[in-house]
ZAMARGU-4260 file (C-alpha; in steps of 0.2 Angstrom, whole numbers, plus 5000, padded with zeros to 4 digits):
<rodrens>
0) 5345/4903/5282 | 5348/4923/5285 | 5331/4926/5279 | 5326/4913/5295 | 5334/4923/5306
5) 5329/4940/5300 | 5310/4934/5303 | 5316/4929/5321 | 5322/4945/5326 | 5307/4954/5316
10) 5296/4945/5330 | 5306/4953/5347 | 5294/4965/5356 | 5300/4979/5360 | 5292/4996/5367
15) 5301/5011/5359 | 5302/5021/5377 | 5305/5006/5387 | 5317/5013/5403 | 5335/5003/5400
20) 5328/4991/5386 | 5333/4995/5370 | 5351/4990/5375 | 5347/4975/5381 | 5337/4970/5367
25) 5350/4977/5354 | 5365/4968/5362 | 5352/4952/5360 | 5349/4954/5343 | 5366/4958/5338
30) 5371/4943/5350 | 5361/4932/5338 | 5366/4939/5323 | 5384/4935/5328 | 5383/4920/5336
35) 5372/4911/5322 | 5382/4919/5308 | 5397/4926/5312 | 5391/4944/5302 | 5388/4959/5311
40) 5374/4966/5310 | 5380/4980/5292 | 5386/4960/5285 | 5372/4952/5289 | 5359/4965/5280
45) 5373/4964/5264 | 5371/4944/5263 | 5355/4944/5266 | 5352/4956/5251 | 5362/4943/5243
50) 5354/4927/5250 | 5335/4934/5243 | 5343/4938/5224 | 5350/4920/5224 | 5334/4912/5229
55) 5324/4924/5218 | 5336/4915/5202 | 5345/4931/5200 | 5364/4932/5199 | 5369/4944/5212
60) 5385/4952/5207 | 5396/4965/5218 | 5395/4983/5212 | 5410/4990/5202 | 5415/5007/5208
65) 5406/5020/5200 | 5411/5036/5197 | 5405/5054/5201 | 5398/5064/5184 | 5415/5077/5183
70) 5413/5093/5192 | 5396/5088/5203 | 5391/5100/5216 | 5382/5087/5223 | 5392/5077/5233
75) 5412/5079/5235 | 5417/5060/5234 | 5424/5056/5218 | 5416/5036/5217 | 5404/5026/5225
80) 5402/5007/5227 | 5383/5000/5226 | 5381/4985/5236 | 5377/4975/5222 | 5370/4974/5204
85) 5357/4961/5197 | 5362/4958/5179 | 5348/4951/5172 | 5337/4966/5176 | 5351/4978/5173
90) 5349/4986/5190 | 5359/4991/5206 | 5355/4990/5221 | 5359/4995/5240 | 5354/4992/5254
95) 5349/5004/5272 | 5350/4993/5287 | 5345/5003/5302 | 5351/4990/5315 | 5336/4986/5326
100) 5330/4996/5340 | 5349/5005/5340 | 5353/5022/5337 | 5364/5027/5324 | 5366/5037/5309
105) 5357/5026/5296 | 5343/5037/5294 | 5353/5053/5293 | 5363/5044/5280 | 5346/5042/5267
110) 5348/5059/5261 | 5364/5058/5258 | 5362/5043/5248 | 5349/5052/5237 | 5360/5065/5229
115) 5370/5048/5224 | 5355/5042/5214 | 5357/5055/5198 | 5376/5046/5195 | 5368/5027/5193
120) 5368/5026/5176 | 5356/5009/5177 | 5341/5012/5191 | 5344/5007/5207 | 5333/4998/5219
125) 5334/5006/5237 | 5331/4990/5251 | 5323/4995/5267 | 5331/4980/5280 | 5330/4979/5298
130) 5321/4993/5310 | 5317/5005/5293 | 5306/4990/5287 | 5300/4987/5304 | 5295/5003/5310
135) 5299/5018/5297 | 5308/5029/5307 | 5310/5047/5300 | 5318/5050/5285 | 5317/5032/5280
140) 5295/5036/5282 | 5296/5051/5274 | 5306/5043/5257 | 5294/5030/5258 | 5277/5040/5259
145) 5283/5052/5247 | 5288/5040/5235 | 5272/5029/5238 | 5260/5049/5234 | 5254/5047/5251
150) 5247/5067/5252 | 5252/5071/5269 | 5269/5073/5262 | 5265/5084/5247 | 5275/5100/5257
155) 5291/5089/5261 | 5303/5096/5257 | 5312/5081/5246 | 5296/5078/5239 | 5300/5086/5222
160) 5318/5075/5219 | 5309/5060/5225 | 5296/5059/5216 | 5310/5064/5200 | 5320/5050/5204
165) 5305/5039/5203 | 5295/5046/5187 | 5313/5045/5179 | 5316/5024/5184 | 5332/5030/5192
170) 5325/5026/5211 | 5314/5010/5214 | 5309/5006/5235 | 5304/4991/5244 | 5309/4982/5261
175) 5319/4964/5263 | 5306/4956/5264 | 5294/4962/5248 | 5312/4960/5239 | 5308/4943/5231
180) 5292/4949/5224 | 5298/4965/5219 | 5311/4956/5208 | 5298/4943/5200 | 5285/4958/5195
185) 5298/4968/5188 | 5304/4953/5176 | 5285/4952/5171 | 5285/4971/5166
</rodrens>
């Protein structure tokens, strides 16, 4: 049913630098969102993570607080909550919702979330939802080229971590909708 819906709203026009638009159409889409599910628009990208597990024949489970290695420079919270962990893979995973067409600090936050990565102590499956699987805005582009060895992004400067991240098995990418698959060809490795 979420899944439905996602689709729907993936298919909603919209011209980045069009005067007066973008509010309109966000309002719509989180109007929508609401109204058909009674989830804002952070829920909604949660249970549809959720929804795709389930329907994949996974078991989604929450994610247990995990805790900061002791004396980490790298960030100064002390735990962390994934947004879920699949058991029979043994993987975490958490999801980046940039709310369509609005602005907010979802991108900004990307970085941030990548100096989380090293404390998984099971790999952790990074879902790209909403406008970052749409359109690849910024940072969310620049993790997914890099991580994907596109060469234009050689010189970035989270190139080197990335690509660590990934080499290692700590850090695996896709977007909502390649999730499904992504799950099936990982139980077939």
């Amino acid at each position: 049913m979420l899944l439905d819906i996602y689709k729907q709203i993936r298919k909603i026009n919209y011209k980045p630098r069009q005067k007066g638009g973008k509010g309109k159409v966000y309002k719509f889409i989180e109007n929508k969102i609401l109204t058909e599910t009674g989830l804002k628009s952070g829920a909604f990208a949660e249970s549809l993570l959720q929804e795709i597990v389930e329907d994949a024949g996974f078991s989604f489970e929450e994610g247990d607080h995990l805790n900061i290695k002791p004396n980490s420079k790298l960030t100064k919270k002390q735990c962390f909550k994934p947004d879920g962990y699949i058991k029979e893979l043994d993987v975490y995973l958490e999801s980046k919702n940039y709310q369509f067409f609005s602005s907010g600090t979802a991108n900004e936050k990307l970085y941030g979330f990548l100096a989380k990565v090293p404390h998984y102590d099971k790999p952790v499956i990074l879902v790209f939802a909403g406008e970052h699987e749409k359109r690849m805005h910024d940072e969310c582009n620049s993790i997914w080229e890099i991580y994907h060895n596109n060469p234009d992004f050689e010189e970035h400067i989270f190139a080197g971590p990335i690509k660590k991240l990934r080499d290692e098995g700590k850090l695996l990418l896709t977007g909502i909708l390649g999730l499904e698959n992504f799950l099936k060809e990982m139980t077939n490795d």
